[in-house]
C-alpha positions, 0 to 999 in steps of 0.5 A, a space after each residue: 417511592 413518590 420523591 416529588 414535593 407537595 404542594 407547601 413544599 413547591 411554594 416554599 422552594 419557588 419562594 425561596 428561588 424568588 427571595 434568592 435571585 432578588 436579595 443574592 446576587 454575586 456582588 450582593 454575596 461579596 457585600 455581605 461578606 465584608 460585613 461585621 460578622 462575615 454575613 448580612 443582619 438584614 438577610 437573616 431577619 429576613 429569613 426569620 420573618 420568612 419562617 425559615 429560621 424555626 421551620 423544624 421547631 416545635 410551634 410551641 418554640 415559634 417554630 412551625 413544626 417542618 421536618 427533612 424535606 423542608 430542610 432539604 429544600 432550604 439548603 438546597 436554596 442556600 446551597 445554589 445561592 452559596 450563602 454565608 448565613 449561619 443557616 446549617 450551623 444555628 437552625 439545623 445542627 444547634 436548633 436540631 439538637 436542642 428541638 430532638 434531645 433538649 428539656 423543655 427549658 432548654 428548648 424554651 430558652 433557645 429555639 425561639 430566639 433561634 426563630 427569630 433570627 435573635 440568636 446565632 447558635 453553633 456546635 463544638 464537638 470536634 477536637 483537634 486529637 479527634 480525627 473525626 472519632 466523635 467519640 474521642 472527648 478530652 473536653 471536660 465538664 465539671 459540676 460547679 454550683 449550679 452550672 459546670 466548668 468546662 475545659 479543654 480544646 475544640 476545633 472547627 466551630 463552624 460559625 463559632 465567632 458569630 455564635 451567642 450559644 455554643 452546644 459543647 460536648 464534654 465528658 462529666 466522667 469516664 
């Protein structure tokens, strides 16, 4: 097995070690922290402008239709730089879920403000009874005109306080 980067893969990884070792440093990082939200505005439209925020996203939802690898270099670089962007939480897990499993509408209504760095998304699917039982949803979703009412409790919404869109996980039955 080949697990050596191609050519697009290395420029995005030397790009990102580039972006990284001028906008994050370690007092930069405490700046960013201090500020509204826990992270920096800036650094995050600089990462939409830099195509990393609808890297794995269909292009027909401004993403530029990456896959794992990409993703992998990514958080490798957000990982070295320990950054407090809601990279994982938004692109990766909300931006996964919704670019793999979401309608057409779904998709049109979410992963291009993702991409651009104008929507913050988060997922709740812990709950505090779980005990990391993914399977063990209290949280209930009930039909209500055209929407649903959701009730019950989540735990540890990683980003939840900065999210304009939260992907709930409820039972509508059973």
């Amino acid at each position: 097995m080949d697990f050596s980067f191609n050519e697009e893969q290395k420029l995005l990884k030397e790009s990102l070690e580039k972006f990284v070792e001028r906008e994050y440093t370690w007092e930069q990082r405490k700046s960013y922290l201090a500020k509204p939200g826990g992270f920096s505005r800036e650094v995050w439209s600089q990462l939409a402008e830099m195509g990393l925020l609808g890297l794995t996203f269909d292009e027909q939802f401004g993403g530029i239709g990456g896959g794992e690898v990409e993703t992998i270099v990514v958080m490798n670089s957000i990982g070295n730089a320990l950054m407090v962007e809601p990279y994982f939480a938004t692109v990766v897990m909300a931006g996964g879920l919704v670019n793999r499993f979401g309608t057409v509408a779904q998709k049109q209504s979410i992963l291009p403000g993702i991409a651009e760095g104008k929507l913050i998304a988060s997922t709740a699917f812990t709950e505090p009874a779980s005990r990391f039982d993914l399977n063990r949803v209290k949280t209930k979703a009930v039909k209500d005109g055209s929407g649903y009412l959701i009730s019950g409790k989540k735990a540890v919404v990683l980003h939840g306080a900065q999210a304009d869109r939260l992907i709930v996980s409820a039972r509508t039955s059973g």
